[in-house]
C-alpha positions as CSV (number, residue, x, y, z in Angstrom):
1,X,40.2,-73.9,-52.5
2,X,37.0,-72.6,-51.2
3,X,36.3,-72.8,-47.4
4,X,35.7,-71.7,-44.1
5,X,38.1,-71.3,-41.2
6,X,36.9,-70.5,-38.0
7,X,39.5,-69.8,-35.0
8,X,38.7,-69.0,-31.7
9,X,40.0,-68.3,-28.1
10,X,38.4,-69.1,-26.0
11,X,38.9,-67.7,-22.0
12,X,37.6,-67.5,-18.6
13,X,35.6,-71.3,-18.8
14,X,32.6,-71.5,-16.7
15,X,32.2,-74.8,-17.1
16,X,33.2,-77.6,-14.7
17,X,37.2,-77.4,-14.8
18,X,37.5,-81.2,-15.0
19,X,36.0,-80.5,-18.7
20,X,39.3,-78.9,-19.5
21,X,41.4,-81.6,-18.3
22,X,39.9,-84.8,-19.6
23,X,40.4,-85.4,-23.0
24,X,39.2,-89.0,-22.8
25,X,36.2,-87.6,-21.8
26,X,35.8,-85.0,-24.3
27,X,36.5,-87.2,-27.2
28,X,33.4,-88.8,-27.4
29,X,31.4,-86.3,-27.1
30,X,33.5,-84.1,-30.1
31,X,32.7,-86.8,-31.9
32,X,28.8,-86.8,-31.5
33,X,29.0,-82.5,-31.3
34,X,30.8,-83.0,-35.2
35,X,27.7,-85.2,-36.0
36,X,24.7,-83.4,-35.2
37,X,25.9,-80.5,-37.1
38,X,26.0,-82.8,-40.2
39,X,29.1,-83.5,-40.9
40,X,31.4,-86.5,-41.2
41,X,34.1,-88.0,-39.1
42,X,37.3,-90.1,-40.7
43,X,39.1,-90.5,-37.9
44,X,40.2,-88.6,-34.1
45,X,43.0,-88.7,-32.1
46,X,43.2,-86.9,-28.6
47,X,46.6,-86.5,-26.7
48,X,45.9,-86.4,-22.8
49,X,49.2,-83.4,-21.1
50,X,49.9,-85.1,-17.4
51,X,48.2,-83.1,-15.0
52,X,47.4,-80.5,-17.7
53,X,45.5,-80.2,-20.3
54,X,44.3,-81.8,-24.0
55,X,44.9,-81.5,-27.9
56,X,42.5,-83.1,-29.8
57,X,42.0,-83.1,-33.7
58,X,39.5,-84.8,-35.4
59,X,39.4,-85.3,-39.5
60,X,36.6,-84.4,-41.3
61,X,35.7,-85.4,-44.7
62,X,35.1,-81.6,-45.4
63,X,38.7,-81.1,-43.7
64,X,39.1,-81.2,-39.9
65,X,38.9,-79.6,-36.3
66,X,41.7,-79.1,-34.2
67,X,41.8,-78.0,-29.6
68,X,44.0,-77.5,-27.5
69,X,42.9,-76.7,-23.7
70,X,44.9,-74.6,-21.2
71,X,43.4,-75.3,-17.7
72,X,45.9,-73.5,-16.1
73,X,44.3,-70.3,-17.7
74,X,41.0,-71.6,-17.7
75,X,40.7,-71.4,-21.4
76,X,41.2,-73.2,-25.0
77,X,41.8,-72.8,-28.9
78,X,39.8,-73.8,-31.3
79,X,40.0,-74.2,-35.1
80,X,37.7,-75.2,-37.0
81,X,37.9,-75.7,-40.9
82,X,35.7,-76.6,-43.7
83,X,35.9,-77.0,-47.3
84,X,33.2,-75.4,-49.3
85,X,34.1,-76.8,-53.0
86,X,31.1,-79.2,-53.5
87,X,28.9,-77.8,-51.4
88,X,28.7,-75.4,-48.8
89,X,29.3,-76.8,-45.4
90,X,29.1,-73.0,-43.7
91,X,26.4,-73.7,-41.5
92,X,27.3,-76.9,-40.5
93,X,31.0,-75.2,-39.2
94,X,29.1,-73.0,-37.6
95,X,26.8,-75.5,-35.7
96,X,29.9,-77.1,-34.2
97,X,32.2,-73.9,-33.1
98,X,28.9,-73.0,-31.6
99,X,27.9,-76.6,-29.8
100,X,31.7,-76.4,-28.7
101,X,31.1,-72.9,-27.0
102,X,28.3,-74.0,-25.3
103,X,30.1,-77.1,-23.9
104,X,32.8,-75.0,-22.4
105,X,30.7,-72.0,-21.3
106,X,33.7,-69.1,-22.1
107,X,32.7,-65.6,-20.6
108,X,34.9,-64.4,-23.7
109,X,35.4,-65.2,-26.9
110,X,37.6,-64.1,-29.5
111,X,36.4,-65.6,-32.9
112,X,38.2,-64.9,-36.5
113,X,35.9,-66.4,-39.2
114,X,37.9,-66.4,-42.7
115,X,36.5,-67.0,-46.1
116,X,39.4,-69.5,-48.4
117,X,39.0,-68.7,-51.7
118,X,35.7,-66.9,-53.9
119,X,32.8,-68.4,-54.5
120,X,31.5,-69.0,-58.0
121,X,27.7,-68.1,-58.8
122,X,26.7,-69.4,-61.8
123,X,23.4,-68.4,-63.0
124,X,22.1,-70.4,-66.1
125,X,20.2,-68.4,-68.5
126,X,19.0,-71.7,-70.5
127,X,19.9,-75.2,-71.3
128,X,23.2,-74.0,-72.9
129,X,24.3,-70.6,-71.8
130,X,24.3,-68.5,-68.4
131,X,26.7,-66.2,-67.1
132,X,28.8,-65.9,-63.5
133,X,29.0,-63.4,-60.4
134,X,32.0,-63.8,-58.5
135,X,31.3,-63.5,-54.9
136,X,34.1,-62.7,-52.3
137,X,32.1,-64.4,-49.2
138,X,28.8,-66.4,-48.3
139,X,27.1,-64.8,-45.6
140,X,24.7,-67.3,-44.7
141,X,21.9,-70.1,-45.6
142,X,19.1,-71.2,-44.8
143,X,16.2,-73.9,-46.0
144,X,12.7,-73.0,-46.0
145,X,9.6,-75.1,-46.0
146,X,9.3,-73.9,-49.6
147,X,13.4,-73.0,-51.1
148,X,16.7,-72.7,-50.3
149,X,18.0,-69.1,-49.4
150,X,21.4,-68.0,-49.5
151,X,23.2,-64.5,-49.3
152,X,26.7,-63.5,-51.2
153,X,29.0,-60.6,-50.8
154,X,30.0,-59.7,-54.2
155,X,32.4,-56.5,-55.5
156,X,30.4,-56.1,-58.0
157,X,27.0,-55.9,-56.7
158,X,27.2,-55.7,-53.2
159,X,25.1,-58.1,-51.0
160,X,22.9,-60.6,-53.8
161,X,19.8,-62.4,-52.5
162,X,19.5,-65.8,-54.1
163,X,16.5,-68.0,-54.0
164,X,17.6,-72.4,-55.1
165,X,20.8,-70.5,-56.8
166,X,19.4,-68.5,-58.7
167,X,19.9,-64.5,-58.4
168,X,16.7,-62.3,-56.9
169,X,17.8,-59.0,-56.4
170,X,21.4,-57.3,-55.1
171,X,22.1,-54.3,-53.3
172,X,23.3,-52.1,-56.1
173,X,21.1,-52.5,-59.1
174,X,17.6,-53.7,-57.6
175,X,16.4,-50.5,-58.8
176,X,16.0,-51.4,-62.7
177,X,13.9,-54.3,-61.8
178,X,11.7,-52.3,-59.3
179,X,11.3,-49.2,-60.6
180,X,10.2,-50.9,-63.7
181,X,7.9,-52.9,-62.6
182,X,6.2,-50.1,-60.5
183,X,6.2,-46.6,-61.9
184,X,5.4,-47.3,-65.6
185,X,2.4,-48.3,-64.3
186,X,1.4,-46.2,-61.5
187,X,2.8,-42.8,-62.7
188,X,-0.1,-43.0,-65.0
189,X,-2.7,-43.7,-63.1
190,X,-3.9,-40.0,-61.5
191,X,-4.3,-41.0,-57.6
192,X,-3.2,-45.0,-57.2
193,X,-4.3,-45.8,-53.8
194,X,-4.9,-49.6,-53.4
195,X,-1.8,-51.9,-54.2
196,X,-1.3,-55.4,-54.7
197,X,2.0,-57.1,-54.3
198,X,2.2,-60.2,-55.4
199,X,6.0,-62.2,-54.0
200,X,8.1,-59.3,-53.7
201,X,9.2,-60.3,-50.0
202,X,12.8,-58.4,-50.3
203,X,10.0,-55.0,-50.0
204,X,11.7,-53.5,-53.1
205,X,8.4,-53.3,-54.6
206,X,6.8,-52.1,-51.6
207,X,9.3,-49.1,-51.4
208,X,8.9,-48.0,-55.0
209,X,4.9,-48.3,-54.6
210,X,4.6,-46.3,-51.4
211,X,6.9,-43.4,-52.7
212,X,3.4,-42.2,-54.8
213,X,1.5,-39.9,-52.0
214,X,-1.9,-40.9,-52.9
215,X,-1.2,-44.8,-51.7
216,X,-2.9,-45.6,-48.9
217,X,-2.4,-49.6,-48.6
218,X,-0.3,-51.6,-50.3
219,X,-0.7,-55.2,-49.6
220,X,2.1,-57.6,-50.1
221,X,1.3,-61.6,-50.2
222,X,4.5,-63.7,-50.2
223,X,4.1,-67.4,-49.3
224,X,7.1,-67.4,-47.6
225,X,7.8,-65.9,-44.3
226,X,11.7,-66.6,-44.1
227,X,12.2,-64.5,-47.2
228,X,10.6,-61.4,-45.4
229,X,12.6,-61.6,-41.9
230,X,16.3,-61.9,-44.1
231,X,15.3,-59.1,-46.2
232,X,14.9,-56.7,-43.3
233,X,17.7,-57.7,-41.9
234,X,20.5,-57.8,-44.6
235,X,18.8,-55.8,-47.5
236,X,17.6,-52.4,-46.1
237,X,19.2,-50.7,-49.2
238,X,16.5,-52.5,-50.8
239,X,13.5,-52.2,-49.0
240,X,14.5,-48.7,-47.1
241,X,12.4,-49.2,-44.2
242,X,8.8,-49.9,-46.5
243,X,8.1,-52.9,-43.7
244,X,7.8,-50.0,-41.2
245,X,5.6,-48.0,-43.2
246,X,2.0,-48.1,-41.4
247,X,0.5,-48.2,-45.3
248,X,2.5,-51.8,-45.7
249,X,0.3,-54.9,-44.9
250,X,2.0,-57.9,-45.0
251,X,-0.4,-61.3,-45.7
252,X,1.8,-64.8,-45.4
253,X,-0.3,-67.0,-48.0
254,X,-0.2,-68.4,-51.4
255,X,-0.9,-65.7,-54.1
256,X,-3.5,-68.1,-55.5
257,X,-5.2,-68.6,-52.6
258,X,-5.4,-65.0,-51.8
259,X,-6.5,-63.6,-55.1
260,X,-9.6,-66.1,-54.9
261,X,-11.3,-65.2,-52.2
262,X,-10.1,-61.8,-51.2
263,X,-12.6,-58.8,-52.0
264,X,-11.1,-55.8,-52.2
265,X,-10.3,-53.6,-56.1
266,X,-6.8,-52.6,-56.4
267,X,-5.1,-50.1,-58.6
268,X,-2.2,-51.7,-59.5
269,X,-1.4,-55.5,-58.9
270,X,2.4,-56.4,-59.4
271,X,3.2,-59.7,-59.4
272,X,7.1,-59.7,-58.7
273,X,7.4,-63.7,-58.7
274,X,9.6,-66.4,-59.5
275,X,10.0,-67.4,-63.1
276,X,7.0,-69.7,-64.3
277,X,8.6,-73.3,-63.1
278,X,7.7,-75.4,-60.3
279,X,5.1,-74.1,-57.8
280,X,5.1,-70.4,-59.6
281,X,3.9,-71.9,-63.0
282,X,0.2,-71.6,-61.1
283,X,0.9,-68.2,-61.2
284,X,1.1,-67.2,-65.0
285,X,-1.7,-69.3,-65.8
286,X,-4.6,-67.7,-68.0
287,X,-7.1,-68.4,-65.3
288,X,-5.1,-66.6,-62.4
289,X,-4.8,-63.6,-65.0
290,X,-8.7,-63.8,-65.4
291,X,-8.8,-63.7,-61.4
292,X,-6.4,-60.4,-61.0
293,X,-8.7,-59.1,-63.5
294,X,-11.3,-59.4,-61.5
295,X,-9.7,-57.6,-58.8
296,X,-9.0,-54.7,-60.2
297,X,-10.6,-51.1,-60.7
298,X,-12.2,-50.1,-64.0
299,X,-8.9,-47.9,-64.9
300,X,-6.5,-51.1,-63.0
301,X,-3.3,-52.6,-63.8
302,X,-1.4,-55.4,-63.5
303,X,2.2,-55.7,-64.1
304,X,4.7,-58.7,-63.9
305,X,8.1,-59.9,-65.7
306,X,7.7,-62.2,-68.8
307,X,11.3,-63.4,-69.1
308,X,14.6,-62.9,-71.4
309,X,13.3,-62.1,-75.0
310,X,16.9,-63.6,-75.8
311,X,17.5,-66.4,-73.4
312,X,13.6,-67.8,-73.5
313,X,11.8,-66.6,-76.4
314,X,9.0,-69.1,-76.3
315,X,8.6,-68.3,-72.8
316,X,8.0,-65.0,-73.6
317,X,5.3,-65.1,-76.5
318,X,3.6,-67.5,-74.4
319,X,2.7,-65.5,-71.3
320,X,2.2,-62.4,-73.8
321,X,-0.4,-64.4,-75.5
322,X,-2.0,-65.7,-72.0
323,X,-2.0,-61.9,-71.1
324,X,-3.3,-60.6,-74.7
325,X,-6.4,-63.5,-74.0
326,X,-7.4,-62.0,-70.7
327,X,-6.9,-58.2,-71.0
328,X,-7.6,-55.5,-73.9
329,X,-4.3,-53.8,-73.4
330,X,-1.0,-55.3,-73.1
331,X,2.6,-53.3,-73.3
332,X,5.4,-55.5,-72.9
333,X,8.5,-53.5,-72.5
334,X,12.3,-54.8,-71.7
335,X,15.3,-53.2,-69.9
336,X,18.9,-54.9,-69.2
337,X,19.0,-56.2,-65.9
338,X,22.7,-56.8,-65.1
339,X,22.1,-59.7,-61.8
340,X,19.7,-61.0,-64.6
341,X,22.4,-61.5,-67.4
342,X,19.8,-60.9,-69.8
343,X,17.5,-58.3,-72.2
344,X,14.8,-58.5,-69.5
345,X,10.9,-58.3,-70.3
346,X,8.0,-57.3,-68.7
347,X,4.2,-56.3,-69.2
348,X,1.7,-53.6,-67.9
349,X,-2.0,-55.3,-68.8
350,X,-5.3,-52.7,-68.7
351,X,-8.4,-52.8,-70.1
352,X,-8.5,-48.7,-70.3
353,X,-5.1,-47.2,-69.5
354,X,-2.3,-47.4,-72.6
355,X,1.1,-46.3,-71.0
356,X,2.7,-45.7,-75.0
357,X,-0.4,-42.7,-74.7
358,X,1.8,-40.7,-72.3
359,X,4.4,-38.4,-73.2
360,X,7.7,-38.1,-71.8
361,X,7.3,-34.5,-70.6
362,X,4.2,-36.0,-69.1
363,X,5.4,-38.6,-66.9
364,X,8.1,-36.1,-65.6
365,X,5.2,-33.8,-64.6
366,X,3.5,-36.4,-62.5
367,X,6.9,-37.3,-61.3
368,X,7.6,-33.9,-60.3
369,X,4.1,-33.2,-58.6
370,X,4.2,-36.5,-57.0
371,X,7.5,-35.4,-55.5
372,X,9.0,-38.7,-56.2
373,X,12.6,-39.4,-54.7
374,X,15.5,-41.8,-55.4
375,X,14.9,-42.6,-58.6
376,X,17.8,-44.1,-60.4
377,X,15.7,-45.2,-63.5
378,X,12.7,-44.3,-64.1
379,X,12.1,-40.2,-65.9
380,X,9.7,-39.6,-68.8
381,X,12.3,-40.4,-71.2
382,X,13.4,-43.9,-69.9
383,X,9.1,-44.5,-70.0
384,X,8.7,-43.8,-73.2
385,X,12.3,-46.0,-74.0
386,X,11.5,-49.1,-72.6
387,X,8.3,-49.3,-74.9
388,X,10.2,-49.1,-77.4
389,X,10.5,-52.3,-79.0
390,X,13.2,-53.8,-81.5
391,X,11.4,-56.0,-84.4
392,X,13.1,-59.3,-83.0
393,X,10.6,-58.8,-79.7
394,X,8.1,-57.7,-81.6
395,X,7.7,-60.7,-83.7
396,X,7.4,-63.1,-80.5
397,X,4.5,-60.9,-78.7
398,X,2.7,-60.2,-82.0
């Protein structure tokens, strides 16, 4: 069963001592500490020691609580359990052991925190198939103004940054996403300097962009703030420091907003966003196309992920058509993206530059005199691979 145990000891009380020896006392207020952190009481029963100290459990409908105090040492046990098969009462475990702490003011603490069971992450590809990552721990949660967040440890790809379930990116094999959706596009422009990110708050984007020496800004616009501070916190595989890079601006604001009324010309605008549902539909309209057009330099790109040529076909010949209205030139290409599940696609739009007009033993020159590092993807070869098209994809961008 899946779940979270908490147990701690807890020594050295600074709290008034009476607090370790009245159970009565303590009941009530367990009771209302179990509530504000969300969840539910069944029942409680507290067993006051003559002249000594207090157990106490109380049962939870997500499973129970259980303390025993020891004034003569000044100290108590706690155990704390939750079950995490329906949903995911982490937090809310959390919340309590730490309103419990506070309540008993320990100088020390000894805490064991123990994951029951794997977690499941099922990531629907369509209506009617998807695929699973099994993950061996949550590591946290939160709710935004805008999504729910959440962060697995997984054998398989390390740490995985998940955005209302589904998977983002992961510490292991971000690089085939962000690579792609950078370098095809800027290796062949001669000196990029002006970038525009648009999402991309994990900074994976960012850090591919700013490896290209020429760069001088790169701007990233993500609408939610949250997304940012957890990246640089859990995923520095990913973003490898590109939020301390002086050349990084960061802008908290709607994409749509910002594209509207800034005035600055960009090189290359990448628009590493959520797939087109919801809010993010905005986002792959014809009419915000038209408006990154406008921002861009005569020799400009713009680059962005289309969706599974296998799991959403019409999705795909869709926004290629949208694109194919608004600019001259547009490439779709596709790679597998294992956290994806999928045959991934995505586009590089110009109304000059045709990246199928480069060579292989091209790019690796640029490559080379750029002097760009850590790349697990992207060579002259791979370049000329993904653009590469079989006749099934084809058909739907035609």
């Amino acid at each position: 069963m899946n779940g979270l145990h908490l147990i701690g000891d807890l020594s050295n009380c600074r709290c008034d001592p009476l607090r370790l020896l009245n159970g009565a006392g303590f009941k009530d207020k367990c009771i209302n500490m179990v509530q504000a952190a969300g969840l539910t009481v069944m029942d409680a029963t507290f067993k006051q020691f003559d002249e000594s100290g207090f157990t106490g459990t109380v049962v939870l409908a997500e499973s129970h609580l259980a303390i025993h105090t020891w004034p003569e040492n000044n100290g108590l046990t706690l155990d704390v359990y939750v079950c995490n098969y329906s949903a995911d009462n982490s937090i809310k475990a959390h919340k309590l052991f730490d309103a419990i702490i506070e309540y008993f003011q320990p100088a020390e603490i000894a805490k064991h925190e123990i994951d029951r069971g794997e977690h499941i992450l099922v990531e629907p590809l369509n209506d009617s198939t998807g695929f699973y990552v099994k993950a061996s721990c949550q590591i946290g949660e939160w709710h935004t103004k805008y999504q729910k967040l959440s962060i697995f440890d997984t054998p398989q790809y390390g740490k995985i940054f998940r955005l209302d379930d589904f998977n983002m990116t992961s510490e292991r094999e971000e690089f085939i996403y962000h690579e792609n959706l950078i370098h095809p596009a800027m290796t062949i422009l001669d000196a990029p300097k002006n970038v525009l990110i648009i999402g991309g708050g994990d900074g994976g984007s960012a850090e591919e962009a700013l490896k290209h020496p020429s760069v001088e800004q790169v701007t990233m616009v993500e609408i939610d703030k949250d997304v940012i501070e957890i990246a640089k916190e859990y995923f520095q595989v990913v973003h490898n420091g590109a939020f301390d890079d002086p050349r990084l601006r960061v802008v908290i604001e709607n994409g749509m907003q910002f594209v509207h009324k800034t005035q600055e010309k960009f090189d290359l605008i990448a628009l590493d966003l959520n797939d087109p549902i919801g809010p993010a539909a905005a986002l792959y309209s014809t009419d915000f196309f038209q408006q990154c057009r406008k921002l861009l330099k005569p020799e400009g790109l713009v680059t962005l992920h289309i969706g599974s040529p296998t799991a959403h076909p019409s999705r795909v010949a869709e926004i290629s058509q949208r694109l194919k209205q608004v600019f001259r030139i547009v490439r779709p290409y596709t790679m597998y993206i294992p956290l994806y599940g999928a045959l991934w696609a995505l586009a590089v739009c110009s109304d000059k530059l045709d990246p199928k007009a480069f060579t292989p033993e091209e790019i690796d020159s640029r490559i080379k005199s750029r002097k760009l590092q850590h790349l697990q993807f992207y060579n002259g070869e791979a370049h000329l691979g993904v653009f590469a098209l079989p006749n099934y994809v084809r058909k739907l961008i035609v």
